[in-house]
C-alpha positions, -999 to +999 in steps of 0.1 A: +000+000+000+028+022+007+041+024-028+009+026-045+011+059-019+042+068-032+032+061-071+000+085-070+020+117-049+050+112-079+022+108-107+000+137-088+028+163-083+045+155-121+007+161-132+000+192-112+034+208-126+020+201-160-010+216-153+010+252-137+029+251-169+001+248-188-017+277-168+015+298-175+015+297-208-021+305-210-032+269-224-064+268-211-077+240-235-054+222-229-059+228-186-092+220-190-088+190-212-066+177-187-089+183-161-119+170-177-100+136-185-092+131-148-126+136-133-140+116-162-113+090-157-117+088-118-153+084-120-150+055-145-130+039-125-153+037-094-141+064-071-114+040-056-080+048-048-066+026-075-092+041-100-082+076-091-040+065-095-050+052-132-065+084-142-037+104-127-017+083-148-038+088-180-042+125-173-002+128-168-001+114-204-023+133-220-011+162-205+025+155-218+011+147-254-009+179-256+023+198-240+046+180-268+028+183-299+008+217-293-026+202-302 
């Protein structure tokens, strides 16, 4: 349990960064894309812990495709 802990505060904080970058550079599409996908995501998942640590993941990869190829 303690390194599924670990896994979703690396995952969060490497998402949240994205997301200030994002806010930065005045990419709101792109912020609210990423957003969108994690809520969507989480409550696919079933509001579990684990559900909630996939769509950080998914979000974290979205976020770095929209951040590399300016979508």
């Amino acid at each position: 349990m303690a390194m599924i802990a670990l896994m979703m505060g690396v995952a969060a904080a490497f998402n949240l960064l994205i997301l200030v970058v994002k806010f930065k550079a005045a990419r709101y599409g792109d912020l609210a894309l990423d957003i969108l996908a994690f809520v969507v995501l989480t409550a696919l998942f079933g509001n579990t812990i684990l559900g909630m640590l996939t769509a950080t993941v998914a979000s974290m990869i979205i976020s770095i495709y929209l951040l590399i190829f300016n979508v």
